[in-house]
C-alpha positions in Angstrom: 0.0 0.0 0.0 1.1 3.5 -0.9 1.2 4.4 3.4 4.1 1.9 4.0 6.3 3.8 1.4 8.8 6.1 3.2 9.3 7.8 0.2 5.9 9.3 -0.2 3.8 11.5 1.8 0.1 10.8 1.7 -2.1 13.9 2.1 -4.6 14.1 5.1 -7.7 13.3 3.4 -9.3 9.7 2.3 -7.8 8.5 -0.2 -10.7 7.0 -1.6 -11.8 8.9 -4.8 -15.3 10.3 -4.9 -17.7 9.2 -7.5 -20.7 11.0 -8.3 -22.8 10.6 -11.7 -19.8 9.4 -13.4 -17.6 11.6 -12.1 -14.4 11.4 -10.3 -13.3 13.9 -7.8 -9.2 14.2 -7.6 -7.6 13.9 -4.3 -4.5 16.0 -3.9 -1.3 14.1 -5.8 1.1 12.3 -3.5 4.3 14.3 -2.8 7.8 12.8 -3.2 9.7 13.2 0.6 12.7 12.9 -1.4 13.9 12.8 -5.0 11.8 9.8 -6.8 13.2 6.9 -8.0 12.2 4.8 -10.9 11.2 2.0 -8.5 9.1 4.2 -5.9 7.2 5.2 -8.9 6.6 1.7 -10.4 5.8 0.3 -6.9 3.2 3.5 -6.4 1.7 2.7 -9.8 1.2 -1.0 -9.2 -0.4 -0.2 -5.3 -2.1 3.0 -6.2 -5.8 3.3 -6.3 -8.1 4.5 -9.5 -7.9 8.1 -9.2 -5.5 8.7 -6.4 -2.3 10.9 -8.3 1.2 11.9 -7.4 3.2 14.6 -8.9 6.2 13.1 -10.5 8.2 16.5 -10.9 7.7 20.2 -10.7 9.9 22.5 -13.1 10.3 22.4 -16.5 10.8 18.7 -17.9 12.2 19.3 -21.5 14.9 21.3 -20.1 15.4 19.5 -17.2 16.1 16.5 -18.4 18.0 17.3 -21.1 19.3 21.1 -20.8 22.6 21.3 -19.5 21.2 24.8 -18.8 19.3 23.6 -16.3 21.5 23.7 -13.3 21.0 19.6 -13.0 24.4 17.4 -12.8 24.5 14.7 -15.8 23.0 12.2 -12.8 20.1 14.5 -12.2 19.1 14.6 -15.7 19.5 10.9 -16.4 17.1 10.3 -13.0 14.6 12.4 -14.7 14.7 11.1 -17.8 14.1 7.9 -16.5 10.8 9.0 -14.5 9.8 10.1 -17.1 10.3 7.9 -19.5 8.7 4.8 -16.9 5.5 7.5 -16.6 5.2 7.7 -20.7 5.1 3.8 -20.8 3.2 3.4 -17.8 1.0 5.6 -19.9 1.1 3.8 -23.2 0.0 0.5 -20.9 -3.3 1.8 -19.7 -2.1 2.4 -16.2 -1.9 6.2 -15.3 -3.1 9.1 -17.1 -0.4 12.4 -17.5 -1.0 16.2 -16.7 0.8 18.9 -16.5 -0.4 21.8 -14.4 1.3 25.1 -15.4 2.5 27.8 -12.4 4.5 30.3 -14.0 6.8 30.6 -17.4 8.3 27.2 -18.0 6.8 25.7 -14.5 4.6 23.1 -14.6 3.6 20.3 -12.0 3.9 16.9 -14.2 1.0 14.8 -12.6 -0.2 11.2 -13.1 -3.7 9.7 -12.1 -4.2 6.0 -11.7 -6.3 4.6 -14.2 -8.2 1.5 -13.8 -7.1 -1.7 -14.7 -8.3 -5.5 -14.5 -4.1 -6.3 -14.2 -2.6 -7.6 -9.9 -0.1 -5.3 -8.5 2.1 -8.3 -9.5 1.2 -8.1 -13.4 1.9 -4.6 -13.3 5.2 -4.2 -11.8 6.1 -7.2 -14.4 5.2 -5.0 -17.2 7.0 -1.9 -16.0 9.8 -3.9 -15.5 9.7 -5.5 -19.1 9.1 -2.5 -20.6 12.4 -0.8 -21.2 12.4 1.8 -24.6 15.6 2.6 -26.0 18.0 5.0 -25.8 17.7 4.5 -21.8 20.4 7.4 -21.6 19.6 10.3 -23.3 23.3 11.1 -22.7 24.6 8.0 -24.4 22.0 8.8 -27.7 23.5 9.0 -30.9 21.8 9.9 -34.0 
């Protein structure tokens, strides 16, 4: 369950997501405690509930991963790329849904909602852990 990660802080509200008519009411998104890691995330998707959200990064991602403007180390950028590469094909597989919420001039909050599926906890980290795209390293890409 998303409680027993130390990584995450779960807001003080039920997590349960409100349905009304169809509609589902968001709860605030899960907030990283400390920088994210590709396998927090994957374990958060396969535990999460439908409709329960966590924001994966706040800032501006295209540079951010990639910009060597960006103030990040090489390290960094490689950790974000990663997120957000396992958030795309967590995506592509049906399991979350991505948003971006915009603050200011190139800040955003990157979001993802759990979407339902008919797939265990067990299937699902299976999936994310099969699922690998290539180039894994946007530093090592060559063109």
């Amino acid at each position: 369950m998303v409680d027993s990660n130390p990584t995450l802080k779960t807001p003080d509200m039920d997590p349960t997501p409100k349905l009304e008519a169809g509609v589902v009411t968001l709860q605030e998104p899960l907030l990283p405690v400390a920088k994210l890691t590709e396998a927090a995330l994957c374990e958060w998707i396969a535990t999460a509930l439908v409709g329960q959200s966590i924001q994966y990064h706040e800032g501006y991602l295209m540079v951010d991963r990639f910009g060597s403007s960006s103030g990040r180390c090489a390290l960094e950028r490689h950790r974000l790329h990663a997120i957000a590469r396992r958030m795309w094909i967590a995506c592509e597989l049906g399991l979350v849904h991505l948003f971006s919420k915009k603050i200011g001039s190139c800040h955003y909050k990157y979001l993802a909602v759990r979407s339902a599926s008919t797939l265990t906890p067990a299937e699902i980290r299976k999936r994310l852990k099969r699922a690998s795209p290539l180039p894994s390293n946007p530093l090592k890409a060559t063109h």
